[in-house]
C-alpha positions as CSV (number, residue, x, y, z in Angstrom):
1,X,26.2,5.8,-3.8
2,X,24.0,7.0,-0.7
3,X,21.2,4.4,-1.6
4,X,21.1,2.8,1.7
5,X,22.0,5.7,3.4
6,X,18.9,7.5,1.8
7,X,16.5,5.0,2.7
8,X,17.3,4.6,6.1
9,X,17.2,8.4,6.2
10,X,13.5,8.2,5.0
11,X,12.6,5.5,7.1
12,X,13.1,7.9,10.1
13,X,12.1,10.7,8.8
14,X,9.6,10.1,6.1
15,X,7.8,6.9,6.6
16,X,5.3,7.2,4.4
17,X,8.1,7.4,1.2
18,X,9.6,4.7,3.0
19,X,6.8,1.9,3.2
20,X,6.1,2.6,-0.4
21,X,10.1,2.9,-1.4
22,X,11.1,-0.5,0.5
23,X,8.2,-3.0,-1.1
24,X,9.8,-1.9,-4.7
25,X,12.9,-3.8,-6.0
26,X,15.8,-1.5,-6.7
27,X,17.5,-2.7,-9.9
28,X,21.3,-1.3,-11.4
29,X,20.6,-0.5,-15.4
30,X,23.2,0.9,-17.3
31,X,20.7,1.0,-20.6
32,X,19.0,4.3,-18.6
33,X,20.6,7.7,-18.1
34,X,19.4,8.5,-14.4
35,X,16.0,6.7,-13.2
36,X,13.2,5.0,-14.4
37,X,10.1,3.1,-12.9
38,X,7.2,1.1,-14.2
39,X,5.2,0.9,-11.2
40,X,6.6,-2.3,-9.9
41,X,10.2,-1.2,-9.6
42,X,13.0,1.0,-9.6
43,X,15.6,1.1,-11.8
44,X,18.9,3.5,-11.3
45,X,22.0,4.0,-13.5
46,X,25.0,3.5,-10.8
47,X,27.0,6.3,-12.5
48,X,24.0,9.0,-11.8
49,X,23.5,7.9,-9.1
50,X,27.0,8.3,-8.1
51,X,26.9,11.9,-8.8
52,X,24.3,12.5,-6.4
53,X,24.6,13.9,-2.7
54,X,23.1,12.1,0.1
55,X,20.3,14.8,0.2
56,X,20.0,14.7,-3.4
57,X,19.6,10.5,-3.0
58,X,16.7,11.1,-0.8
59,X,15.1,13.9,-3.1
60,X,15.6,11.1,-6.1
61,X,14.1,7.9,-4.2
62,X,11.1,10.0,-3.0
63,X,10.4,11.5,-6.8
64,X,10.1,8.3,-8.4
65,X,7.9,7.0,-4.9
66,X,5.5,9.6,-5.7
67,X,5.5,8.5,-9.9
68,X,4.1,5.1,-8.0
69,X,1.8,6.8,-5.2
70,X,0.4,9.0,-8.3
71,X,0.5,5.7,-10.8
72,X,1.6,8.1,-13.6
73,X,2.5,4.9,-15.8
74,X,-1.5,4.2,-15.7
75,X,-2.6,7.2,-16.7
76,X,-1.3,8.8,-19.7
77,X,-3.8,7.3,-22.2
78,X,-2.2,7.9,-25.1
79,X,-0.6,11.2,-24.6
80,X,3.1,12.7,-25.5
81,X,5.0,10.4,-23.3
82,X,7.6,13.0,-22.5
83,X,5.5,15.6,-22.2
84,X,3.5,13.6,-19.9
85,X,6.6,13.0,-17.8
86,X,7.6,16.7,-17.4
87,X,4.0,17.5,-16.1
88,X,4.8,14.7,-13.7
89,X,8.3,15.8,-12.8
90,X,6.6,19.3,-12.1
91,X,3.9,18.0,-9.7
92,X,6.4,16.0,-7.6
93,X,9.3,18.2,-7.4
94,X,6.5,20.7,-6.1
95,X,5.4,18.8,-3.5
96,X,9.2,17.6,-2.4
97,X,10.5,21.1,-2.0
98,X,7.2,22.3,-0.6
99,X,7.4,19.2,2.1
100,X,11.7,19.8,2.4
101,X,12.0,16.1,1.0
102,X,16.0,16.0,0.7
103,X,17.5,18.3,-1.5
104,X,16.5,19.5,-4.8
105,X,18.5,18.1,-7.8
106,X,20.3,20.2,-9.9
107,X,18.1,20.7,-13.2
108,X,15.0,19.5,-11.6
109,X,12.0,20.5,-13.5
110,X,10.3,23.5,-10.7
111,X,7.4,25.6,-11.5
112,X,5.4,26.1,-8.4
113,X,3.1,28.7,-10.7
114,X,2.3,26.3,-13.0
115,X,1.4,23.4,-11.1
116,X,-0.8,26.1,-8.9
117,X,-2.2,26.8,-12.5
118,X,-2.7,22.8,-13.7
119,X,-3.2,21.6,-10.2
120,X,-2.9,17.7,-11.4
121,X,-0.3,16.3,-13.7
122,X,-3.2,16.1,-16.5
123,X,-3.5,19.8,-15.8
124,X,0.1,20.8,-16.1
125,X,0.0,18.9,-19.1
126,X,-2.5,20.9,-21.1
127,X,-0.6,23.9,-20.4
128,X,2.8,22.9,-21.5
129,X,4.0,24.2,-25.0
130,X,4.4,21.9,-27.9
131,X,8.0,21.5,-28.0
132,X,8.0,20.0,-24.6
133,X,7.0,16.8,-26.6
134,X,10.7,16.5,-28.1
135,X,12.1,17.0,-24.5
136,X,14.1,13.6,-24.4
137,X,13.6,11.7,-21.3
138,X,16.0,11.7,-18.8
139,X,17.7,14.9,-20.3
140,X,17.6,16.4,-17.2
141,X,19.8,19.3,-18.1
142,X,18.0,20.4,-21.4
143,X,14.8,20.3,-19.8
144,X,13.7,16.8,-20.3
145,X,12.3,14.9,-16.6
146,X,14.2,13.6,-14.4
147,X,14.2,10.4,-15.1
148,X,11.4,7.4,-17.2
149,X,8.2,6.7,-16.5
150,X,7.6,3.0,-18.4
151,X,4.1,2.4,-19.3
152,X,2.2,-0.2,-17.5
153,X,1.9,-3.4,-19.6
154,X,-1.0,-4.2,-22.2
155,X,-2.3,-6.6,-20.2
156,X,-5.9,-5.1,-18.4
157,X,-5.9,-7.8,-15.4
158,X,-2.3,-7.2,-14.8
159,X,-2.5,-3.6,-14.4
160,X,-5.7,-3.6,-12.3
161,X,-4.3,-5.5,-9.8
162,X,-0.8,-3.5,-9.7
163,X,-3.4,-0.5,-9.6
164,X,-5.3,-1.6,-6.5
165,X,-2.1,-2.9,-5.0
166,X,-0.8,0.3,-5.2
167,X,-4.0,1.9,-4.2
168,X,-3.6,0.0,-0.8
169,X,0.2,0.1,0.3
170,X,-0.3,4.0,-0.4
171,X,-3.4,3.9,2.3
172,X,-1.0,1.8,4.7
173,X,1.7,4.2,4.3
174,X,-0.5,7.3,4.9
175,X,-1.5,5.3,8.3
176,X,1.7,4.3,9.3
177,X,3.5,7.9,9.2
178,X,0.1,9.2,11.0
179,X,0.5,6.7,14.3
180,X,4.8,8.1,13.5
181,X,3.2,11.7,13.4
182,X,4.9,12.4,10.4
183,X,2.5,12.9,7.8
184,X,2.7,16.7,6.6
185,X,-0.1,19.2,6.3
186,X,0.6,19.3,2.4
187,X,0.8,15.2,1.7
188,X,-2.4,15.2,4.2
189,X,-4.1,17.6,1.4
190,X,-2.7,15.9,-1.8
191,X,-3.2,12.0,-1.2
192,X,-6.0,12.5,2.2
193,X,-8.6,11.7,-0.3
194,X,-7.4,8.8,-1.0
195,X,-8.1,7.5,2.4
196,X,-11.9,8.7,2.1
197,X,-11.9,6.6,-1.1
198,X,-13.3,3.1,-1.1
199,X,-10.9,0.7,-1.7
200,X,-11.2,-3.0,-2.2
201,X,-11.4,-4.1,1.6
202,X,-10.6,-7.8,0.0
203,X,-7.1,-7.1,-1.5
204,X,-6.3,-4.7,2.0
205,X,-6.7,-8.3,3.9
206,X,-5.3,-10.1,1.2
207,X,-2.2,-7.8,1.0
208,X,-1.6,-7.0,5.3
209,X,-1.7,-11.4,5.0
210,X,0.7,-12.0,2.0
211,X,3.3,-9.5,3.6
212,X,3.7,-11.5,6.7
213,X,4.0,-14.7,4.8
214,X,6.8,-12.7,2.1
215,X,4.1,-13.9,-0.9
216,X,4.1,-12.2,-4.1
217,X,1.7,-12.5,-6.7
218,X,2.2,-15.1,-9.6
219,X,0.2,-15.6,-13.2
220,X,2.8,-18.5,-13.9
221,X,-0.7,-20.2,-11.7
222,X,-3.4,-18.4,-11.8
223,X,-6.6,-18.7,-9.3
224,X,-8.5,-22.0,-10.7
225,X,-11.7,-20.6,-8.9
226,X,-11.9,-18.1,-11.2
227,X,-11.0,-19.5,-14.7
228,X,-14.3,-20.8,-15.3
229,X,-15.7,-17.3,-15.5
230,X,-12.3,-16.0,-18.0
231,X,-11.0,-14.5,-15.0
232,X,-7.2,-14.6,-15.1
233,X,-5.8,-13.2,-11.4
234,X,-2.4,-14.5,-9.8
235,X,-2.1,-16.9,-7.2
236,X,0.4,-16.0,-4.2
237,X,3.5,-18.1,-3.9
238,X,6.4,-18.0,-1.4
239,X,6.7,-19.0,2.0
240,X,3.8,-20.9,4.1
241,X,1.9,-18.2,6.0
242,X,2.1,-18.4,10.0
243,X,-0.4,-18.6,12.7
244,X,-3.5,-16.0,12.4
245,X,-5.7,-15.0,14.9
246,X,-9.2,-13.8,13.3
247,X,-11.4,-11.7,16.8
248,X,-14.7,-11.3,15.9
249,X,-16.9,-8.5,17.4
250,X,-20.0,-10.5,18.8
251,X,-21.7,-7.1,20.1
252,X,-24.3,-7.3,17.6
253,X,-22.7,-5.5,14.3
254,X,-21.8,-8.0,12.6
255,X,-24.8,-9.9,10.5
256,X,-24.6,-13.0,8.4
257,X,-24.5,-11.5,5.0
258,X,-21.2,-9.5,6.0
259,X,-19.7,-12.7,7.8
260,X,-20.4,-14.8,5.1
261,X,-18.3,-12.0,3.2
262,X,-15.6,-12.1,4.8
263,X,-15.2,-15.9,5.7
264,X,-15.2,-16.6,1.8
265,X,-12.4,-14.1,1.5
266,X,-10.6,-15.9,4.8
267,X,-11.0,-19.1,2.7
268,X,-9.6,-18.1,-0.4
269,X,-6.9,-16.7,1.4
270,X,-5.8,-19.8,3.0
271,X,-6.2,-21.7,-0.4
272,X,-3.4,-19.5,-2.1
273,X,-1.2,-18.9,1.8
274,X,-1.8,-22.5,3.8
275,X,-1.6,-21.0,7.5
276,X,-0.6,-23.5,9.4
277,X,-3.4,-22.6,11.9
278,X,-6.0,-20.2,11.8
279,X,-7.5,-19.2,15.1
280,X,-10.9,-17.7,15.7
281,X,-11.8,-15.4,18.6
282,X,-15.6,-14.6,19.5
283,X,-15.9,-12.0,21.9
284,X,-17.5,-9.3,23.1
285,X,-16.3,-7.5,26.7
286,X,-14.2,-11.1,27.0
287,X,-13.6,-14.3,24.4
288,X,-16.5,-16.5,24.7
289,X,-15.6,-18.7,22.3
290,X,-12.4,-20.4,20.7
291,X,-12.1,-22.5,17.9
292,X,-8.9,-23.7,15.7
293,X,-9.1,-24.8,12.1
294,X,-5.5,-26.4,11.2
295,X,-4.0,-26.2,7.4
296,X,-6.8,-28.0,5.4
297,X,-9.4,-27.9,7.3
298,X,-12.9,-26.3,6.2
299,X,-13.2,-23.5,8.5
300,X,-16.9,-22.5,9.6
301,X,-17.8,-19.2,11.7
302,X,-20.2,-19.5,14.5
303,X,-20.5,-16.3,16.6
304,X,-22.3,-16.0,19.4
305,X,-22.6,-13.1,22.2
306,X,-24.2,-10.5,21.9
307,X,-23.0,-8.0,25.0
308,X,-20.8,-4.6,25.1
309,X,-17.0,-4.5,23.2
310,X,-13.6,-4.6,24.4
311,X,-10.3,-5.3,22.8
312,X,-8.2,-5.7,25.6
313,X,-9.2,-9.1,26.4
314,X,-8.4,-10.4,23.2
315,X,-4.8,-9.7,23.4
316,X,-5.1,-10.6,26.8
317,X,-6.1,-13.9,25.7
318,X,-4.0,-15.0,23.0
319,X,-1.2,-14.2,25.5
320,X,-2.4,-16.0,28.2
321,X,-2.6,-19.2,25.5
322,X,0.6,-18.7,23.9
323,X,-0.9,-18.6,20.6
324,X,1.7,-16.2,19.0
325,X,0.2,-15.2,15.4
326,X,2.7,-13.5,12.5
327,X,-0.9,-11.5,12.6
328,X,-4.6,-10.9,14.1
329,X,-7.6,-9.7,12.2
330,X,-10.5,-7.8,13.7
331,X,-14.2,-7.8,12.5
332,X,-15.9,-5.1,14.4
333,X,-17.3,-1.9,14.2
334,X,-14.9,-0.2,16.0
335,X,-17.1,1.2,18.8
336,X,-15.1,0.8,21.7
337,X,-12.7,2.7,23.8
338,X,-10.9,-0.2,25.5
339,X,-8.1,-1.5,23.1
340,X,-5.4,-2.2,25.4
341,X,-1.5,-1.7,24.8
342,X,-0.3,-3.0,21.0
343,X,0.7,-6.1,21.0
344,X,3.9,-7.1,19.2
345,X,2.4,-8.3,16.2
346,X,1.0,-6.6,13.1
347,X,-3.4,-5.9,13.5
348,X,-5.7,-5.5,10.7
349,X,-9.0,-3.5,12.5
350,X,-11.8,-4.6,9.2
351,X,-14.5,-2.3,10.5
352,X,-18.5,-2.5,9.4
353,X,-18.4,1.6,9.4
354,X,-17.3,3.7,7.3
355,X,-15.7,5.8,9.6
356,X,-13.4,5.0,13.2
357,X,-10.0,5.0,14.8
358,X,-7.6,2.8,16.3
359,X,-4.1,4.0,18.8
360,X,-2.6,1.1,16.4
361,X,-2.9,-1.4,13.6
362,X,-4.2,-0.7,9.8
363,X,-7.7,0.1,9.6
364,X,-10.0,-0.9,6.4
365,X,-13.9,-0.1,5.8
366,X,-15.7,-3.4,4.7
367,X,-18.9,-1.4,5.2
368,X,-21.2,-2.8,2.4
């Protein structure tokens, strides 16, 4: 099997496939006949798999990527599953051979004139004859898909939160292969809305944070802040989160509706990941103020400034102190030319606009 081989291949070439491809577990099943996802993970026969070229690997890990970006297992509703999963089969294979994504898989459902026809998978759906609905899946070679798309589970809350998950990895990925230069012209037209869409800024910081700590979420304990309204949401177990550095833009943008926002969010965040230390930068063209809030501590924001922006001297400072964080988090608006080289750690810019840019880090809107 090329399975490594085809991910490293996609880390170099196609990083956003890749950032989406390596947070979902790979799992042997000899039950399926080729491949099959439920949104969470990916499962492979060995034995197909096998059969498969390296280039052919590739094609096959970046198909069922795209049955994740699109969340196809959310959003069938009730129609002809394996019809549903040929439309789908047609809308990715187009965009893989449009974007020369490995190489095409022998039996692969292609029909670049109908998907110009249906244009979305619901699309290519409604114009798909009747028998297509006996197609069996995984039949690859009587023209059945190429593989299983499970439906998402009948729980509501469960597949909200894989859905805005989702929703964000696929925003991080589209930014990541933009700083590598490597997101094409026709992924940029398919999935660029998707960047202009507003997502839940909470569950972006929530996510960039459980990643560094290697949390995952867990209804085995769910959120007790939240039971007394018959909310059920997962708690984050795994490792203790690091250090965090949190710079806070005292030019004047931020008010005290927004920071009490986002310090309740900080909080909650530190209830489910115990950082070991949370430090919190106010600056504006330099830090003008410090303050540490170790693991239990109640942690209070109290900016003060009120002068011009630059980033520079916030990396500049936690340097110079030796504060090494797993991760820092901006609050600003992003108006500012001066952000200084990237610093070896991962940065979250949470910007008060809707729009900006950054030379590095993830960027999120929290603009209310």
């Amino acid at each position: 099997m090329y399975i490594s081989k085809a991910k490293a291949q996609l880390i170099l070439d196609q990083p956003f496939f890749a950032s989406i491809l390596l947070s979902l577990p790979m799992i042997e099943d000899l039950s399926i006949p080729t491949l099959a996802t439920n949104g969470n993970e990916v499962r492979y026969n060995p034995e197909f798999m096998k059969s498969l070229s390296l280039g052919e690997t590739v094609f096959a890990l970046a198909h069922e990527t795209l049955h994740c970006v699109f969340q196809h297992m959310h959003r069938r509703n009730g129609r002809n599953a394996n019809q549903w999963n040929i439309a789908a089969d047609y809308i990715i294979n187009d965009l893989l051979i449009k974007d020369k994504i490995g190489k095409t898989i022998q039996g692969a459902l292609v029909d670049s004139s109908l998907v110009a026809k249906g244009k979305t998978t619901e699309g290519v759906f409604d114009l798909l004859p009747a028998e297509t609905e006996n197609k069996k899946q995984g039949d690859k070679d009587n023209g059945g898909s190429l593989d299983q798309v499970s439906d998402a589970s009948n729980d509501p809350a469960e597949n909200a939160v894989q859905a805005s998950e989702m929703k964000v990895k696929v925003i991080q990925a589209i930014n990541a292969a933009k700083m590598c230069g490597k997101f094409s012209g026709n992924l940029q037209r398919v999935l660029g809305p998707l960047t202009k869409t507003r997502v839940d800024w909470r569950a972006v910081l929530r996510n960039f944070l459980s990643e560094r700590a290697k949390l995952s979420p867990s209804y085995s304990k769910p959120k007790r802040r939240f039971l007394a309204d018959d909310i059920y949401l997962p708690s984050l177990t795994g490792e203790k989160l690091g250090s965090i550095v949190i710079a806070i833009d005292c030019s004047g943008s931020i008010d005290e509706k927004l920071l009490s926002k986002f310090s309740t969010e900080i909080k909650a965040i530190c209830s489910d990941a115990t950082p070991s230390q949370i430090d919190i930068l106010y600056f504006d063209t330099e830090v003008l103020k410090h303050e540490t809030f170790i693991d239990g501590e109640e942690i209070k924001m109290n900016p003060i400034g009120g002068g011009g922006t630059a980033f520079s001297p916030v990396f500049k400072y936690i340097d110079e102190k030796g504060l090494a964080p797993i991760a820092c988090v901006f609050l600003t608006d992003l108006c500012c030319s001066d952000f200084g080289d990237a610093p070896p750690y991962p940065v979250l810019w949470a910007s008060t606009e809707e729009s900006g840019s950054a030379p590095f880090g993830d960027i999120v809107s929290i603009a209310s």
